[in-house]
Residue, then its C-alpha position, 0 to 999 in steps of 0.5 A: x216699536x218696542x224698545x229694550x231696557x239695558x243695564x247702563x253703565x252708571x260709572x266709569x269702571x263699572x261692569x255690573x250691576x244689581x237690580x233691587x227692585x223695579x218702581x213699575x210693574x208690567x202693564x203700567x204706562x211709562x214715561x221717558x225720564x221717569x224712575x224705572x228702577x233701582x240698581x245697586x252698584x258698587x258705589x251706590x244705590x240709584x234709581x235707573x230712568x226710562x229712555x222711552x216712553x210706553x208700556x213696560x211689557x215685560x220685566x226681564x230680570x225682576x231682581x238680582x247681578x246682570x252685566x252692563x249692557x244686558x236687557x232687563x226689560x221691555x217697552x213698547x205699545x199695548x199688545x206689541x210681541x215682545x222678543x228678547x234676544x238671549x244678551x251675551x255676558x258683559x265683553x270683558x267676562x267674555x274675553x276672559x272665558x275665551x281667551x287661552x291662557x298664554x301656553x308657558x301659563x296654561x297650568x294655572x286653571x281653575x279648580x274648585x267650585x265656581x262663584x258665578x251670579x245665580x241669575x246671569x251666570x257671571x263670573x263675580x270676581x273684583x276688578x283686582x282679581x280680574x286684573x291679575x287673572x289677565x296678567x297671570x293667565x288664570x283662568x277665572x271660570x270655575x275658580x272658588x270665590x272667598x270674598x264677599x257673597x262669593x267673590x274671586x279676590x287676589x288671594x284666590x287668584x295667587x292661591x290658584x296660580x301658586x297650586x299643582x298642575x296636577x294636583x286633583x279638584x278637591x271638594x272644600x269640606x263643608x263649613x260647621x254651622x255657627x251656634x247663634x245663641x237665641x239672645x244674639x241678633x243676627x243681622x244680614x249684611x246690607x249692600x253697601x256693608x258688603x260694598x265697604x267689606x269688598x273694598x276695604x279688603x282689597x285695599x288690605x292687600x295694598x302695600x302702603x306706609x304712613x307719615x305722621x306730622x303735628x301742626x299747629x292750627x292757632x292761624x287756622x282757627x281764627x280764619x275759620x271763626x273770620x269766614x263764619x263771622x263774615x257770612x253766617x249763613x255758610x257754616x265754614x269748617x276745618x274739613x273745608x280748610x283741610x279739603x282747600x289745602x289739600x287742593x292746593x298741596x296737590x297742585x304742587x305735588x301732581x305725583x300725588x294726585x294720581x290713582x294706581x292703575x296697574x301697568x300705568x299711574x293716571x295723574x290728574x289735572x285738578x284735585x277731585x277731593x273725597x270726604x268721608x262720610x258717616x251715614x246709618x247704612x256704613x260710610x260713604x265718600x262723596x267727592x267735590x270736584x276741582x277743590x283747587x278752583x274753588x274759595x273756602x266759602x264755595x268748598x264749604x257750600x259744596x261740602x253741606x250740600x254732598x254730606x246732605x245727600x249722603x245723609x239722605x241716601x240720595x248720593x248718585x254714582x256721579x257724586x262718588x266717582x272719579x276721586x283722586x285723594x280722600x280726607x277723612x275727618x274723626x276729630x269732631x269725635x274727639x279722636x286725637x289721631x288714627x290711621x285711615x284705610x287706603x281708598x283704591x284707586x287713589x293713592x293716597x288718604x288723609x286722617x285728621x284727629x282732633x285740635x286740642x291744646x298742647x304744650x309745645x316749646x316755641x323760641x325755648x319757652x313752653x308755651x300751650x297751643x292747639x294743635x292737630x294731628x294729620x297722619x298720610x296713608x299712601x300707596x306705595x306702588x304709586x308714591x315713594x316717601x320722598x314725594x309724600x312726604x314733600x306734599x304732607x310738609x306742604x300741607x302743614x305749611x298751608x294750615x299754619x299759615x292758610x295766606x299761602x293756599x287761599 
């Protein structure tokens, strides 16, 4: 019997997905747990395995956005019909389209030129947007998407919403063509790119604020040279100290280890620390779980072994979801202090700059020290200042004296 091949949902949040390529060509012989292709999700590019073994008879959808839950192809025996029924849009795009806007709301309707997905004709819109759409009463069908490849964002939606009942659909005057001089190189934007760019635009549109403190790391220092002396075949680093810390900080300050998520704040029982990660295709954040369980040595193992796979693009949605505060690390660059970029849903983000030594005046005498730079961005829709800044004194306590966290 013939077994459909559907988009699954590879993350909590995801809605679709973009099929890169298939790793099977019709006809071939297909095993159950073998790769079968690979699809792109906003996180991360993964191969998808069979759940069936058999003939793939039929490549449904060879490339481009499907929603989760549509078939994408067939398995089954050698010469068996296949069928494929035509697969609705994902539920929540369908309830969008179908649902009427509230009637005090009913003039706020889309106007201009759609930004549907060539291959299934879905709305592409960011789950923000989406969001907003639903409390708003906009109507996303047909509205004109500026974000990335087309995307609706919350600026169409409040642009939409704040424009004229009556005001006449209009044509956007094309764009002029951009002059590249024959010497520039004109590179197309990887997927992950327009990932980071979508992100890092929503997260623009957050309301945050910024905490600043010095701490001084002279304690912090010998207990990472102790733990590498101890055992050398683990390589412990100031990001795993910062990551157990931040563990710690949050355990006591659970009003920080929250994600925002519109009409409520999710709090979480333990601390999912995410690490930002440089890699050749842009930057990743792989997350190590329940950081408040583990020792410094395990944290540090946990750390080598995701930045080893973001390292060799082998990070799979799993390793990327479900963060709930994020570090991000440019000390190893010599940068002494800068601000990180909120990482939505979490609420809150750490930037770490460089140890170096400073004059500092310790019992009214001036005396050098090392001394690091941490900086806290947090979103404030979820966290005041009080809180955040509880939890980042909290923390400068734990790396001047790391006994009390370890």
């Amino acid at each position: 019997m013939a077994n459909e091949v559907k988009l699954p949902r590879l993350g909590q949040g995801m809605e679709s997905g973009t099929i890169v390529r298939w790793l099977k060509a019709e006809g071939d012989r297909v095993e159950k747990g073998e790769p079968l292709y690979e699809v792109d999700t906003d996180k991360a590019t993964q191969e998808v395995e069979a759940e069936a073994s058999g003939v793939l008879l039929t490549i449904a959808v060879a490339e481009g956005e499907v929603p989760v839950g549509q078939t994408v192809g067939v398995i089954g025996e050698p010469g068996e019909s296949v069928t494929i029924e035509s697969s609705a849009p994902a539920p929540e795009a369908a309830a969008e389209r179908a649902a009427p806007a509230p009637a005090e709301e009913s003039t706020f309707r889309a106007v201009i030129n759609g930004a549907r997905d060539k291959t299934t004709g879905r709305v592409k819109a960011s789950p923000l947007a989406r969001r907003m759409a639903r409390e708003r009463g906009v109507t996303l069908d047909g509205l004109s998407g500026t974000g990335p490849d087309g995307r609706i964002i919350a600026e169409d939606i409040e642009r939409a919403e704040a424009a004229p009942a009556e005001a006449a659909p209009r044509q956007a005057a094309p764009a002029a063509p951009v002059r590249v001089p024959a010497e520039v190189e004109s590179v197309p934007l990887t997927s992950i790119r327009r990932t980071i760019a979508r992100r890092l635009t929503e997260a623009w549109e957050v309301p945050v604020f910024q905490l600043t403190v010095s701490v001084e790391m002279s304690q912090a220092n010998t207990l990472i040279e102790r733990s590498r002396e101890l055992d050398p075949d683990v390589r412990v680093t100031v990001t795993d100290l910062l990551a157990k810390v931040c563990a710690r900080a949050l355990m006591r300050h659970p009003d920080v280890n929250v994600q925002f998520a519109g009409e409520s704040l999710l709090r979480f029982p333990s601390a999912n620390i995410g690490i930002a990660v440089a890699v050749p295709q842009g930057l990743v954040v792989p997350v190590i779980r329940a950081v408040e369980r583990l020792s410094l040595t395990e944290v540090a193992q946990a750390r080598a072994a995701i930045v080893g796979k973001a390292r060799d693009a082998a990070l799979q949605v799993a390793d990327l979801d479900g963060g709930t505060f994020t570090i991000s690390n440019l000390g190893m660059f010599g940068i002494e202090q800068f601000i990180a970029v909120l990482n939505p849903p979490q609420a809150a983000i750490l930037a770490v700059g460089a140890t170096v030594d400073r004059a500092v005046v310790v019992d009214g005498e001036i005396v050098v020290r090392p001394m690091m730079t941490i900086t806290l961005t947090v979103d404030h829709r979820a966290v005041d200042g009080g809180p955040a800044a509880d939890f980042l004194r909290t923390v400068k306590t734990f790396l001047e004296d790391p006994a009390l966290a370890l």
